[in-house]
Structure formats: C-alpha cells, structure tokens
NUFIFI-448776 format. One record per residue (C-alpha): residue in one letter; x, y, z; residue number from 1. Coordinates in nm, 4 decimals. Example, Ala and Ser with C-alpha at 12.3 -4.5 7.8 and 13.67 -1.06 7.14 Angstrom:
// NUFIFI-448776
@residuo=A, px=1.2300, py=-0.4500, pz=0.7800, num=1 $
@residuo=S, px=1.3670, py=-0.1060, pz=0.7140, num=2 $
***
This chain:
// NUFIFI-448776
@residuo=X, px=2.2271, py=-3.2029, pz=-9.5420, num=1 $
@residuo=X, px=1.9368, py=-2.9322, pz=-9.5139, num=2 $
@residuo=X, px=2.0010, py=-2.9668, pz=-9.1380, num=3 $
@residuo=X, px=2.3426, py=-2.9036, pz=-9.1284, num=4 $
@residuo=X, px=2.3329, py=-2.5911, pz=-9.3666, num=5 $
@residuo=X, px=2.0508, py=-2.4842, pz=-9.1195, num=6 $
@residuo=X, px=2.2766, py=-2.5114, pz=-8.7978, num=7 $
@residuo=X, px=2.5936, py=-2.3638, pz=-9.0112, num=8 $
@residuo=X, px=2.3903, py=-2.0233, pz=-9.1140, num=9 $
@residuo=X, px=2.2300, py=-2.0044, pz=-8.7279, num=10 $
@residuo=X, px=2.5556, py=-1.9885, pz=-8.5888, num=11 $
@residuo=X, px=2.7206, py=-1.7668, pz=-8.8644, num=12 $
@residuo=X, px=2.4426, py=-1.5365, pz=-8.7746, num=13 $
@residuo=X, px=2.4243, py=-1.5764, pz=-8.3851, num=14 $
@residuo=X, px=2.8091, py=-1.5257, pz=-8.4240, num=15 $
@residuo=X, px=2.7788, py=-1.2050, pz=-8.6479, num=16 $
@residuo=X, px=2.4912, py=-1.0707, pz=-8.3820, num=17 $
@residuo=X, px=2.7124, py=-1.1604, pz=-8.0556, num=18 $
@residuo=X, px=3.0420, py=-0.9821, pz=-8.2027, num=19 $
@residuo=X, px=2.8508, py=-0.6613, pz=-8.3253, num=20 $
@residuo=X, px=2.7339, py=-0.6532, pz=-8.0017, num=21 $
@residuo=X, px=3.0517, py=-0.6712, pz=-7.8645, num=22 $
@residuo=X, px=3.2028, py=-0.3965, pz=-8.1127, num=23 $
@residuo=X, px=2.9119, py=-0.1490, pz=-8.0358, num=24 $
@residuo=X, px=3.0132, py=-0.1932, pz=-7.6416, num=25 $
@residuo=X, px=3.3213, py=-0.1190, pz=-7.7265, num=26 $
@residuo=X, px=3.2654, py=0.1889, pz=-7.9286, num=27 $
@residuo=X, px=2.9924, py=0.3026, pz=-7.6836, num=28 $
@residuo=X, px=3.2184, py=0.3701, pz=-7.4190, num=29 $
@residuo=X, px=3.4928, py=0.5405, pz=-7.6183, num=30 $
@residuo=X, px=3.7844, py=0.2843, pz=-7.5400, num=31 $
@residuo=X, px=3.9363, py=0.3588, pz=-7.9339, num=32 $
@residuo=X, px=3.9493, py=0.7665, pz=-7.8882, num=33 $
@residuo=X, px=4.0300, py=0.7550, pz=-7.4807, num=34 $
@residuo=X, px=4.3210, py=0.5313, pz=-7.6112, num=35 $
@residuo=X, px=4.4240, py=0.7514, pz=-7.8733, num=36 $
@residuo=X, px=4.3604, py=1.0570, pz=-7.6898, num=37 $
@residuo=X, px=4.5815, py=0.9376, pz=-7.3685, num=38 $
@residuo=X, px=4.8673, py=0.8664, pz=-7.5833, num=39 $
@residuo=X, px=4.8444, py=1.0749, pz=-7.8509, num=40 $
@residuo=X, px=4.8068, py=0.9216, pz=-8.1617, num=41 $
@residuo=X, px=4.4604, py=1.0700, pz=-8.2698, num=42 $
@residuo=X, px=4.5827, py=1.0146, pz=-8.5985, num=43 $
@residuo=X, px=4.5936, py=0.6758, pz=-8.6296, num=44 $
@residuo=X, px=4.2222, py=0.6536, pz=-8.4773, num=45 $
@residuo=X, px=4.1015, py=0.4153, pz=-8.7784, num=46 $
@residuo=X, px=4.4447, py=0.1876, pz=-8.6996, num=47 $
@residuo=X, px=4.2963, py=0.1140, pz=-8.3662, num=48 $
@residuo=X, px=3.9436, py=0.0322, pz=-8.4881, num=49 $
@residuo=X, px=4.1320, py=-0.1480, pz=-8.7748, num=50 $
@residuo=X, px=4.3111, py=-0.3920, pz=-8.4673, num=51 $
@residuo=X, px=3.9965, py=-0.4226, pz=-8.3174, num=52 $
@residuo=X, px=3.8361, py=-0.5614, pz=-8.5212, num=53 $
@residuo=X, px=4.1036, py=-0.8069, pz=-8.7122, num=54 $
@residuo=X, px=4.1618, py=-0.8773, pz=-8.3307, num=55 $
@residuo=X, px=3.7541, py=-0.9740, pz=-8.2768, num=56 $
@residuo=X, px=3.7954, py=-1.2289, pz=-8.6267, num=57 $
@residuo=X, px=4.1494, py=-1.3862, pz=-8.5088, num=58 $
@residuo=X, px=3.9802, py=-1.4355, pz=-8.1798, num=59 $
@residuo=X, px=3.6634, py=-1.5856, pz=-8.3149, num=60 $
@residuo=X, px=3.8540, py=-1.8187, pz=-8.5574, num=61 $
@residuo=X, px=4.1310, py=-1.9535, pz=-8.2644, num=62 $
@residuo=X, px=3.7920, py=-2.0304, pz=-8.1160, num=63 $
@residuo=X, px=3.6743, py=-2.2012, pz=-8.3805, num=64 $
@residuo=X, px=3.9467, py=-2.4193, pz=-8.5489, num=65 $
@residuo=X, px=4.1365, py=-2.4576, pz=-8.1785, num=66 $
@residuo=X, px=4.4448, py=-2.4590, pz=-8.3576, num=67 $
@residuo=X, px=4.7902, py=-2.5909, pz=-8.2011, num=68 $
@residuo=X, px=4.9548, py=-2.2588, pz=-8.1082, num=69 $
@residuo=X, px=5.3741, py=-2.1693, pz=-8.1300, num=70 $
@residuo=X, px=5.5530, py=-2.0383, pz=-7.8586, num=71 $
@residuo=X, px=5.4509, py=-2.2826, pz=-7.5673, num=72 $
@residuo=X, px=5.4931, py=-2.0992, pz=-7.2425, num=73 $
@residuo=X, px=5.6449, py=-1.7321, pz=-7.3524, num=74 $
@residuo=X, px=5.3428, py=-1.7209, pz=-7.6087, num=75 $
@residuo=X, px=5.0869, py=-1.8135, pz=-7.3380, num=76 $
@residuo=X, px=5.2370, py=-1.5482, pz=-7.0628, num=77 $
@residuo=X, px=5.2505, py=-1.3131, pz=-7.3318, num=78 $
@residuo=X, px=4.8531, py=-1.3377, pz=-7.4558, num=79 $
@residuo=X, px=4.7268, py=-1.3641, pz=-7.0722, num=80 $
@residuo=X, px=4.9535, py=-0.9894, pz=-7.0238, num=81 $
@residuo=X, px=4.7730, py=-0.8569, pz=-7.3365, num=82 $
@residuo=X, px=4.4548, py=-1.0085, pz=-7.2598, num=83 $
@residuo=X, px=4.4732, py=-0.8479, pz=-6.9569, num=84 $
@residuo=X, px=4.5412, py=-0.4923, pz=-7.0384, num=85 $
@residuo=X, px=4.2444, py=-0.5464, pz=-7.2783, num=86 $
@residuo=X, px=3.9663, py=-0.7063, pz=-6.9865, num=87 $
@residuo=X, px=4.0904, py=-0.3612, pz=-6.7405, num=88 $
@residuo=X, px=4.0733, py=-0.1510, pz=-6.9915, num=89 $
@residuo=X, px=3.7179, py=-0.2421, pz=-7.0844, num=90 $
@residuo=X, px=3.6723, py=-0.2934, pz=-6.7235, num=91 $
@residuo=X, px=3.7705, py=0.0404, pz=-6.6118, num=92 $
@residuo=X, px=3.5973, py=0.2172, pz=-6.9251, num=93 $
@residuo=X, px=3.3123, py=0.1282, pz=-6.8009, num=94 $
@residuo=X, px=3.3404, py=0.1664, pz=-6.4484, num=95 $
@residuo=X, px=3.4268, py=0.5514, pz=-6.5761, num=96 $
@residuo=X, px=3.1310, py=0.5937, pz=-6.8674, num=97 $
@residuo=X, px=2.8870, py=0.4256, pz=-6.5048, num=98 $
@residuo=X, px=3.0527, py=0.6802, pz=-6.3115, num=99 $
@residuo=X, px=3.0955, py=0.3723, pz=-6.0326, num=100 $
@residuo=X, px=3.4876, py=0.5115, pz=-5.8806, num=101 $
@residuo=X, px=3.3787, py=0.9195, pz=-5.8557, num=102 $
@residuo=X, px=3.0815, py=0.7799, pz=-5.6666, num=103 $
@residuo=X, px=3.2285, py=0.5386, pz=-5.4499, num=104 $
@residuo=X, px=3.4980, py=0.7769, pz=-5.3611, num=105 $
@residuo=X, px=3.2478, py=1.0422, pz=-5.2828, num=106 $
@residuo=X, px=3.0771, py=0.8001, pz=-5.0824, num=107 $
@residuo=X, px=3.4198, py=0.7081, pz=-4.8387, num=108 $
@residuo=X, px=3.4936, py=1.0946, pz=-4.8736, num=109 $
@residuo=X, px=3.8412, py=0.9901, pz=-5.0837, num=110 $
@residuo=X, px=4.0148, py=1.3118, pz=-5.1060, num=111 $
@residuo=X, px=4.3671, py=1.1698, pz=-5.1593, num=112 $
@residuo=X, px=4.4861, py=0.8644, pz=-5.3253, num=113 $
@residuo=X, px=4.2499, py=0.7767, pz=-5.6115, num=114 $
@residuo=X, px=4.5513, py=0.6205, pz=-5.7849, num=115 $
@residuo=X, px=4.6035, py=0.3579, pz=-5.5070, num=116 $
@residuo=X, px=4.2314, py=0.2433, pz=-5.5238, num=117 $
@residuo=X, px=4.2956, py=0.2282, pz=-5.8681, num=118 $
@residuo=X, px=4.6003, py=-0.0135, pz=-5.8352, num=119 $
@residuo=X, px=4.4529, py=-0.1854, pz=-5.5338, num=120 $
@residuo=X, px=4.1523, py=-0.2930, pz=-5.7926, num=121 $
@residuo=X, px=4.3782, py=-0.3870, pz=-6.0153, num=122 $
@residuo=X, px=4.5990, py=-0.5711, pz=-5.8083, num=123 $
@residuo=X, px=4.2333, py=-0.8019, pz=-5.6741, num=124 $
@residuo=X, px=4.1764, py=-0.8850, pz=-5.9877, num=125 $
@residuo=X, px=4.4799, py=-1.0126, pz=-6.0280, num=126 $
@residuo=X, px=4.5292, py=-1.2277, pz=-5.7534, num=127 $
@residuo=X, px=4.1932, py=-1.3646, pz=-5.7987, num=128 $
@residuo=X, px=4.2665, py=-1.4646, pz=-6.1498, num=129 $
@residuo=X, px=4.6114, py=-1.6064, pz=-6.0043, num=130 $
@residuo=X, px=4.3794, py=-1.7846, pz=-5.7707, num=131 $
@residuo=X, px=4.1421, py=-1.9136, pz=-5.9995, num=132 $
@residuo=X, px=4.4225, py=-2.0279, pz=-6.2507, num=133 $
@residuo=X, px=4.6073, py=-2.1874, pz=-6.0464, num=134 $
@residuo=X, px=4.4413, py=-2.3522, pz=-5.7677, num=135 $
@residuo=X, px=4.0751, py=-2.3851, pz=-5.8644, num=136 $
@residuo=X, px=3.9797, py=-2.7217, pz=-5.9677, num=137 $
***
C-alpha cells in the first residue's frame, strides 16, 4: 500500500514538473500574444491562456484513462488538423524566437519568396507525417 501511494505521488509530481515545463515553453516564446496580436483579439489574451491550459489537463487525462472516443473517423481527422496547427505553430515560434528562417535565408541570399519556403516546410512535414502514418510499420 505504502508503495503504491509512493509511485501515485512520483508521477503526480513528475507529471506536474513535465507540464509546467511545457507551459513555460510555451509562454517563453510568446505563442498566446503573437496569436492574439495576428488576429486581433488582444482582449481575450487570458481566454487563450485559459484554452491552454484546460487543453494541457484534457490532454493529460485522455492520456491517462485512454478513454473510448465519439466520432470515429471525422473526430480523428478533425484532432490530427488541430493538432497540427498546434505542433507548426510551436514549431515555427520557435524557429522565429531562434531566429533559424532570417538566417538561413540570409545564408541562400533569399530576397524573394519567404512565403514559399514557408509553405514548402510546411508541406515536408506533412508528407513525412503522411509517410510515417501510413506506411511505417
């Protein structure tokens, strides 16, 4: 018994370290006020910390209890699009706050067409997700 409540407060913890790590990341390289600022809606700032969060539990917890989930097919399709838009957001957030993209096109003396690099990342990644789905074993 003394064992188990052990292991159940080390992982409570471990989890609680891991996803404030996670949440500082995310706050360190701006993703909530870029978001807001890009679209205009500095107003509801603390709405898009608010779904940040709730969306760092709801994560956590499908995790956890691996619950049956309702939708089949539409609902999968659905949370790999917004999954997505979440993994190049962070992914090009950072690749900004790094300054990786004004230094590589510097480097290749890019003068026109930043926005087609941009897509032609985007469009790797997605193709070697496809990939990896769908024909990896």
């Amino acid at each position: 018994m003394f064992q188990t409540i052990v292991l159940i407060f080390i992982g409570i913890s471990a989890g609680f370290a891991v996803s404030c790590g996670v949440f500082a990341f995310i706050s360190m390289i701006g993703i909530p006020p870029r978001l807001a600022g890009r679209t205009h809606t500095a107003n509801h700032i603390s709405l898009y910390e608010t779904m940040i969060i709730l969306g760092g539990i709801l994560g956590n917890l499908i995790t956890i209890l691996n619950p049956d989930v309702l939708g089949g097919k539409i609902a999968l399709c659905s949370f790999g699009f917004f999954s997505g838009i979440f993994v190049g957001c962070m992914a090009l957030a950072l690749a900004e706050v790094l300054k990786a993209i004004p230094v590589f096109a510097h480097r290749i003396s890019l003068r026109k067409g930043m926005a087609w690099l941009v897509v032609a990342t985007a469009a790797g990644k997605f193709c070697g997700a496809f990939y990896q789905f769908f024909f990896s074993e």
